[in-house]
C-alpha positions in Angstrom: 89.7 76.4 2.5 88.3 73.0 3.4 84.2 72.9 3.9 83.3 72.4 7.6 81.3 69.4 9.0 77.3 69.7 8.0 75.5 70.8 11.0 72.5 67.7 11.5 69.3 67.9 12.8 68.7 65.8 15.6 66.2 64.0 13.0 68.7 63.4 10.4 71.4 62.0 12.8 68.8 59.5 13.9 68.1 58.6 10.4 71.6 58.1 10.1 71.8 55.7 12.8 69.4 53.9 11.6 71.0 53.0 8.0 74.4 52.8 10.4 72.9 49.5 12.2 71.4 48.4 8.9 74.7 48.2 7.6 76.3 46.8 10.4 76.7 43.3 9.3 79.3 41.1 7.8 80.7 42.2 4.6 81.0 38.4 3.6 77.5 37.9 4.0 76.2 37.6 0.3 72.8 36.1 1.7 73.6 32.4 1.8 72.0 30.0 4.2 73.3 30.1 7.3 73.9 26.4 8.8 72.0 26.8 12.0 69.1 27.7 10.1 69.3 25.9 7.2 69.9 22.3 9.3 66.5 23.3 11.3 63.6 23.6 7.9 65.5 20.5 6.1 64.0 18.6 9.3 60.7 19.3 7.7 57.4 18.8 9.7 58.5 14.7 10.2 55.7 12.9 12.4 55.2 15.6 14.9 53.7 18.7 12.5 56.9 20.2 12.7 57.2 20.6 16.2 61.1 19.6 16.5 61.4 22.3 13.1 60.1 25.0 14.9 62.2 24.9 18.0 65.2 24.4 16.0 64.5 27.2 14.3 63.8 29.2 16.9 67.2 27.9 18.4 69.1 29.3 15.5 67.6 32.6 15.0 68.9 33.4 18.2 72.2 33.5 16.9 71.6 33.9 12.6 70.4 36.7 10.9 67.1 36.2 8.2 66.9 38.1 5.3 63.7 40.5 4.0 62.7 42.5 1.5 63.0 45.5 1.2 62.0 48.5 -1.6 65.0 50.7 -2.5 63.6 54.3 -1.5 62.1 57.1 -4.3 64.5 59.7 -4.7 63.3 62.1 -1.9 63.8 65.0 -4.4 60.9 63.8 -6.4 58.9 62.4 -3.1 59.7 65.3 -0.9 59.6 62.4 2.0 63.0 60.6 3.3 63.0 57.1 4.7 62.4 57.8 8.8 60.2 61.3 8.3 56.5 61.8 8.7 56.3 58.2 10.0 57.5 56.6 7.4 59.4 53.3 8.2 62.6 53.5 6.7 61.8 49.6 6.0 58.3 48.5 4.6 58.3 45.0 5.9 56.3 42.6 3.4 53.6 40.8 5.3 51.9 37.5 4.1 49.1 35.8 4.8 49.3 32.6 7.2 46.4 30.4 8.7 46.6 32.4 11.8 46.3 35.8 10.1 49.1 38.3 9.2 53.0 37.6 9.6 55.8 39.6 8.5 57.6 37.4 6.1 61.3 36.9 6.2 63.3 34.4 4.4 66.8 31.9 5.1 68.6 33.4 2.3 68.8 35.7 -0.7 68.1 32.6 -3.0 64.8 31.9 -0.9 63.2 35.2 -1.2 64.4 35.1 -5.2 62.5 32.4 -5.7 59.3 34.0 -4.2 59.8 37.5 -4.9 61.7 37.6 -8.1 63.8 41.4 -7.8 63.2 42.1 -4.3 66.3 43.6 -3.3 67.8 41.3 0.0 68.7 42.9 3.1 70.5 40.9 6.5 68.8 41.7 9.5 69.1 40.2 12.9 66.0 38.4 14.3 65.2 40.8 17.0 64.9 43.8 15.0 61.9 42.3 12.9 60.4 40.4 16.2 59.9 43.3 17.9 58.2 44.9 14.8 56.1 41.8 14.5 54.8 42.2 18.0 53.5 45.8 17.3 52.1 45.3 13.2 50.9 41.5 12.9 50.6 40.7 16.8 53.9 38.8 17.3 53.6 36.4 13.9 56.4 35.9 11.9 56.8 33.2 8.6 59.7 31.8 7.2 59.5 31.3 3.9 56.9 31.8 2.3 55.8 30.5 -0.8 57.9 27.5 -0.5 58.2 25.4 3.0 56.4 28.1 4.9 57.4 28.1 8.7 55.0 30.5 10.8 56.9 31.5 14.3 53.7 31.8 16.8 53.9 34.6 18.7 54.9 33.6 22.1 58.4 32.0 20.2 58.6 35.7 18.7 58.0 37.3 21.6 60.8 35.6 23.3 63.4 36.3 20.5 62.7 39.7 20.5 62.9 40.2 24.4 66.3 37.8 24.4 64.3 35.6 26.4 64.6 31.6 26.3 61.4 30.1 24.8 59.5 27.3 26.5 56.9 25.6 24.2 53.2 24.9 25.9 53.9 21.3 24.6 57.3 21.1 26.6 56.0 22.9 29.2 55.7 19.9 32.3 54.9 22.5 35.1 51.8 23.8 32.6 50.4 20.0 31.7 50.4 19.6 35.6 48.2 22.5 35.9 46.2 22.1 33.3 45.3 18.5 34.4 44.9 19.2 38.2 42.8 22.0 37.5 40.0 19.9 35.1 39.9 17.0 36.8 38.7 19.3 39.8 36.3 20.3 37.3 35.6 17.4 36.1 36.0 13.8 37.6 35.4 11.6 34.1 38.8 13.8 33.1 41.4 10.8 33.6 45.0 12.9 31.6 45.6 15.9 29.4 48.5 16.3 27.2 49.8 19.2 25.0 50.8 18.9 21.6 52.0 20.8 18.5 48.8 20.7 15.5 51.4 22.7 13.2 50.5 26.5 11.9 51.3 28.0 15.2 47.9 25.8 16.6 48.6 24.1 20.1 46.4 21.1 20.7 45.3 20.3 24.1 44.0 16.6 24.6 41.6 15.8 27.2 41.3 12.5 27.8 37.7 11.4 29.3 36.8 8.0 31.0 33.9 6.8 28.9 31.8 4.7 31.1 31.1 8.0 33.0 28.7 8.7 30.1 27.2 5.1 29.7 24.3 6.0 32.6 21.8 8.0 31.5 21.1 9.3 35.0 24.0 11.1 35.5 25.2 11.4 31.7 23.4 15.2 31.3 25.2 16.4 34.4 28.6 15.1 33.4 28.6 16.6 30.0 28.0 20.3 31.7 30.9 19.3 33.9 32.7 18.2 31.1 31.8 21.2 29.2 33.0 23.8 31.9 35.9 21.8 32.4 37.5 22.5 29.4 36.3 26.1 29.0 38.6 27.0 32.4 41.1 24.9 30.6 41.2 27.1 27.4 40.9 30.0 29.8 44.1 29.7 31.4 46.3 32.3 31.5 49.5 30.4 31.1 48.2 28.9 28.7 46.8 31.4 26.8 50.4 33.5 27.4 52.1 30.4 26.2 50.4 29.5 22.8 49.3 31.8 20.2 46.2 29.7 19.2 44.8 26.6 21.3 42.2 23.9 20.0 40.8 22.1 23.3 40.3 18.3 21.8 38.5 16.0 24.4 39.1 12.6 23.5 36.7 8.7 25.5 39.5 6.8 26.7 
């Protein structure tokens, strides 16, 4: 008489989807480099802190998995706990410290996380699956890489890629400069341009450029440095900006 199909808990068949869509990826993929990925870190940080690296990577995790770490689980005879009970996340992602705190770390191929975490076993995953973790355990940060040519994602790139939303940098963002300038110049009238940039390690630089002969007088020299000063406290207040870049250093600048 043949055995009958094993009645599941509505706990285990979620547990079972979940190593389903773990599994779910190309049976070709040993955990080589994929080319989208791989052409976006050989660009390196060049002469803009790795500005043009980032978005290109961001670009290609849109479509390429990553690959991370993962523990193979205790035998749940000996544990009493299987992976996806009690809270227990059937994937312990490996975090790693970064200049802007903690990011879950991921890596471009099998051979990248060898070399920093000899006998980690690899596992493909697509990019939205760990974004959306990152924005609930290390507030949105994600590296690439660690240990070698370390890429952090900030969290507004993250945020995007988890969402399958498009990602507009602060430092390409023309509508936000605009807005930023009108709005301290108002503030300020020494304030002559503004312009975003990329300072590398998720950091967004905003330059304020100040017209220096409106500090030459002494008469009026105390009064425009508190203008100055409030000025580029609204600026780092902004919300766009602040929804925009992860962290922001405000960098006036005498022109």
């Amino acid at each position: 008489m043949a055995a009958g199909m094993p009645n599941l808990s509505e706990e285990q068949k979620n547990r079972l989807a979940q190593r389903l869509s773990m599994m779910s990826h190309d049976r070709g993929d040993v955990g080589q480099g994929l080319p989208r990925t791989m052409r976006a870190l050989a660009l390196g940080e060049g002469n803009d802190a790795g500005a043009a690296r980032l978005e290109a990577l961001v670009d290609a995790l849109v479509f390429e998995r990553v690959i991370v770490p993962i523990d193979v689980e205790p035998d749940p005879r000996v544990t009493g706990v299987h992976a996806g009970e009690n809270g227990h996340n059937p994937i312990d992602f490996v975090r790693a410290q970064t200049p802007a705190g903690d990011a879950l770390a991921i890596y471009s191929s099998a051979e990248a996380l060898s070399a920093h975490r000899p006998g980690d076993r690899p596992m493909a995953l697509d990019f939205r699956t760990i974004g959306l973790t990152a924005l609930i355990e290390t507030g949105g940060r994600v590296v690439v890489n660690p240990g070698t040519d370390a890429v952090l994602l900030p969290r507004p790139a993250v945020a995007a890629l988890a969402q399958g939303d498009q990602w507009l940098p602060a430092w390409r963002d023309v509508a936000l400069r605009e807005l930023l300038l009108a709005e301290a110049s108002a503030a300020c009238s020494a304030i002559t341009d503004l312009s975003i940039t990329y300072a590398g390690d998720g950091l967004t630089r905003v330059i304020v450029s100040v017209e220096r002969s409106c500090f030459t007088g002494a008469a009026n020299a105390s009064a425009m440095k508190q203008s100055l000063t409030q000025a580029l406290s609204h600026v780092g207040a902004n919300r766009r900006l602040i929804a925009s870049a992860d962290r922001v250093e405000i960098a006036p600048i005498l022109a």
